[in-house]
C-alpha positions as CSV (number, residue, x, y, z in Angstrom):
1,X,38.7,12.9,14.4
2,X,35.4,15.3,14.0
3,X,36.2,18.8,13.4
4,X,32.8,22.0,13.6
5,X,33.4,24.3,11.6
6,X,30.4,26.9,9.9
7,X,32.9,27.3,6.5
8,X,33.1,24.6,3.9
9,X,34.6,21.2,5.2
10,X,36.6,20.7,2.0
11,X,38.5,24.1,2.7
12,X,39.8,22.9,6.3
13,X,41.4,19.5,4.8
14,X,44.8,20.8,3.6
15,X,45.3,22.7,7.4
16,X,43.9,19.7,9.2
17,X,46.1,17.7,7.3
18,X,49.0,19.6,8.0
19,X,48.4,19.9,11.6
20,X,48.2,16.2,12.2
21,X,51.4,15.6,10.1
22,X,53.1,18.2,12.8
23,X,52.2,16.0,15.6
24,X,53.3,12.5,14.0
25,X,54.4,12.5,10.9
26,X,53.4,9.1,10.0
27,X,49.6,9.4,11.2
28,X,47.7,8.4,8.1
29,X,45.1,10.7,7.0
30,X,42.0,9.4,5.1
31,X,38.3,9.3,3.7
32,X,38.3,13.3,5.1
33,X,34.4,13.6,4.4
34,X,31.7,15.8,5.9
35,X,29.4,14.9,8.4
36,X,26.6,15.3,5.9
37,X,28.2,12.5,4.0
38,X,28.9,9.6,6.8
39,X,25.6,10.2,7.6
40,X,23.9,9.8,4.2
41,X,26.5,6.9,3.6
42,X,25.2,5.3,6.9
43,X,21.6,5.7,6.6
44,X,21.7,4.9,2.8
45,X,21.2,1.2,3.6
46,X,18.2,1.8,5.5
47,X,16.6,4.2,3.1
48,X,17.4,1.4,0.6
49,X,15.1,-1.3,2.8
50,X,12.2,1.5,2.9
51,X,12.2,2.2,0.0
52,X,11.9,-1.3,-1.1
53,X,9.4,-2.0,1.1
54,X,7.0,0.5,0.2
55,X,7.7,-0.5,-3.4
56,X,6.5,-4.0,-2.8
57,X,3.7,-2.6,-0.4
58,X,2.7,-0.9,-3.4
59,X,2.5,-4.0,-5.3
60,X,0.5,-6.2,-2.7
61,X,-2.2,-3.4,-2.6
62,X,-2.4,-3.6,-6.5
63,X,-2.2,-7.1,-6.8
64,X,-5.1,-7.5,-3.9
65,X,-7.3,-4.9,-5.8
66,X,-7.0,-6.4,-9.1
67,X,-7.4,-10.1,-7.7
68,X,-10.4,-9.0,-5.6
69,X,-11.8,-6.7,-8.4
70,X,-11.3,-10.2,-10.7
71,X,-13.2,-12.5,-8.2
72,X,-15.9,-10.3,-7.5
73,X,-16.6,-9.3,-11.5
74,X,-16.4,-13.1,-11.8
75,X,-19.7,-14.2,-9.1
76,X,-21.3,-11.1,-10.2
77,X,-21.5,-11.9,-13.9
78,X,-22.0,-15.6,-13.3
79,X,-25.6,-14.3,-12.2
80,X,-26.6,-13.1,-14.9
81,X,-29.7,-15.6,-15.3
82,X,-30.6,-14.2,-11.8
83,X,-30.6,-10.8,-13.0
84,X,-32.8,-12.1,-16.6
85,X,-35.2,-13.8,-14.1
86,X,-35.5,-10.7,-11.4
87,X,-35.9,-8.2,-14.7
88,X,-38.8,-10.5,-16.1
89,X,-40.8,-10.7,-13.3
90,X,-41.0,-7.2,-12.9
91,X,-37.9,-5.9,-11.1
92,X,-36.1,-2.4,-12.3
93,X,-32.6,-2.5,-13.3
94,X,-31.8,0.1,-10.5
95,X,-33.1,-2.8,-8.0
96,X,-31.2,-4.9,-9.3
97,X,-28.1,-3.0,-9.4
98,X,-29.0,-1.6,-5.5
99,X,-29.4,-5.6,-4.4
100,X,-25.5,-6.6,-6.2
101,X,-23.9,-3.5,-4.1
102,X,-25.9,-4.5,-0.7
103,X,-24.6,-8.1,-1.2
104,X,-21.3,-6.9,-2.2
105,X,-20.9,-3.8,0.4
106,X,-22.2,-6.9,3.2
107,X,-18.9,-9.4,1.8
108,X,-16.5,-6.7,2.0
109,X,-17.4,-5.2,5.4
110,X,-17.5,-8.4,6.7
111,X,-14.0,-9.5,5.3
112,X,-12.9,-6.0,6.3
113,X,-14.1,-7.0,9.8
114,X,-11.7,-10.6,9.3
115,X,-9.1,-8.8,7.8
116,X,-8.6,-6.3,10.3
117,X,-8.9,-8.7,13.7
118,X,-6.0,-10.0,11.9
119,X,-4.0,-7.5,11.0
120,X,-4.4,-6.3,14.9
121,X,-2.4,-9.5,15.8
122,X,-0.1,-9.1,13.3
123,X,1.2,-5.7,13.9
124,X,1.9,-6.0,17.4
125,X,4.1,-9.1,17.0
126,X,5.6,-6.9,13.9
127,X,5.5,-3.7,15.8
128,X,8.0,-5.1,18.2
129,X,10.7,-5.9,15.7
130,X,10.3,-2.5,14.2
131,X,11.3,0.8,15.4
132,X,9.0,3.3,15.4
133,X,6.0,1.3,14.3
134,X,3.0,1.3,15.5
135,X,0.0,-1.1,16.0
136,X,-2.7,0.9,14.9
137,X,-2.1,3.9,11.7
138,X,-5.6,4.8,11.4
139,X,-4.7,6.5,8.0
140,X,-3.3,3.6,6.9
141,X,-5.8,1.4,7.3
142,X,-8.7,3.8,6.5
143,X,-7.0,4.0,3.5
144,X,-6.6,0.5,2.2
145,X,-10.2,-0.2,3.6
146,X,-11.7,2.4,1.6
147,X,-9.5,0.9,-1.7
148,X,-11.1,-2.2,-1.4
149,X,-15.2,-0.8,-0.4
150,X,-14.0,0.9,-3.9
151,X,-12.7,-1.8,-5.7
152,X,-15.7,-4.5,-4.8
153,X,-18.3,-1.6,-5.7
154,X,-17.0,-1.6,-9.1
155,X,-16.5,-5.4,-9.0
156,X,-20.0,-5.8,-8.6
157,X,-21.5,-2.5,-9.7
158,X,-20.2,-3.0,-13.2
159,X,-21.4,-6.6,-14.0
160,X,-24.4,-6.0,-12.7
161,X,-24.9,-2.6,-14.8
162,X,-24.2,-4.5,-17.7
163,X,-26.9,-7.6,-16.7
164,X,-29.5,-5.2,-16.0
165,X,-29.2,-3.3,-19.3
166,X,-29.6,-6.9,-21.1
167,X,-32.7,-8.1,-22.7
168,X,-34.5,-10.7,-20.5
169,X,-35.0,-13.0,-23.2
170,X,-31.5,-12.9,-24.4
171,X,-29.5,-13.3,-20.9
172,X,-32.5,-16.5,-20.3
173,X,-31.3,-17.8,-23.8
């Protein structure tokens, strides 16, 4: 039974009650709740599954960004003789540093480019088991793209600071 009313649901249990009982006396009356409150009850689950979701969302994207930021740091600093060698013959730390971020900007646009095709598959078989979900969020993925242009600059960008600020001889040694 649903009852409108605009005054407070709990006030209207006792006469509702009492009504009902005056019709058949041995209707059973029970869980009286407001609207408000089956709906919060039934949608609770799926706020739950959101919620949870966007939690381990979360995680992926920081787990990604410290993995790529990790790989990246890794083949930047492992060319450090490179760097010695470039300095020595004459090259300026800021060239050096400029040639890192056009190698790395090059690898992340390019698995940007990967990552993307795929995801465009992805989300339409996805978006068809999902309500309300679409194939393309421009935010979203302008978003996550710019993370990781942001996480492989400072991959390489800090590496490659550090290499250029080193003394030739020492980083040849």
């Amino acid at each position: 039974m649903v009852v409108r009313t605009t005054a407070d649901p709990s006030s209207l249990t006792a006469p509702l009650r009492a009504a009902i009982h005056e019709v058949d006396p041995d209707q059973p009356l029970y869980d009286v709740r407001p609207m408000s409150a089956v709906l919060e009850r039934t949608l609770q689950r799926q706020w739950i599954n959101t919620v949870l979701i966007g939690v381990f969302a979360a995680l992926a994207l920081v787990l990604a960004s410290v993995g790529l930021y990790g790989v990246i740091s890794y083949l930047t600093a492992q060319r450090r003789r490179e760097f010695a060698i470039r300095l020595s013959v004459g090259a300026k730390a800021s060239d050096v540093v400029t040639l890192v971020l056009k190698q790395a900007l090059w690898l992340a646009l390019v698995g940007l480019g990967l990552g993307l095709m795929l995801s465009a598959v992805s989300t339409r078989v996805l978006g068809s088991m999902l309500h309300g979900v679409t194939a393309w969020d421009a935010w979203t993925y302008l978003l996550v793209s710019g993370l990781m242009i942001i996480v492989v600059l400072a991959a390489s960008f800090i590496p490659a600071w550090q290499a250029s600020r080193l003394d030739p001889k020492v980083a040849l040694q």
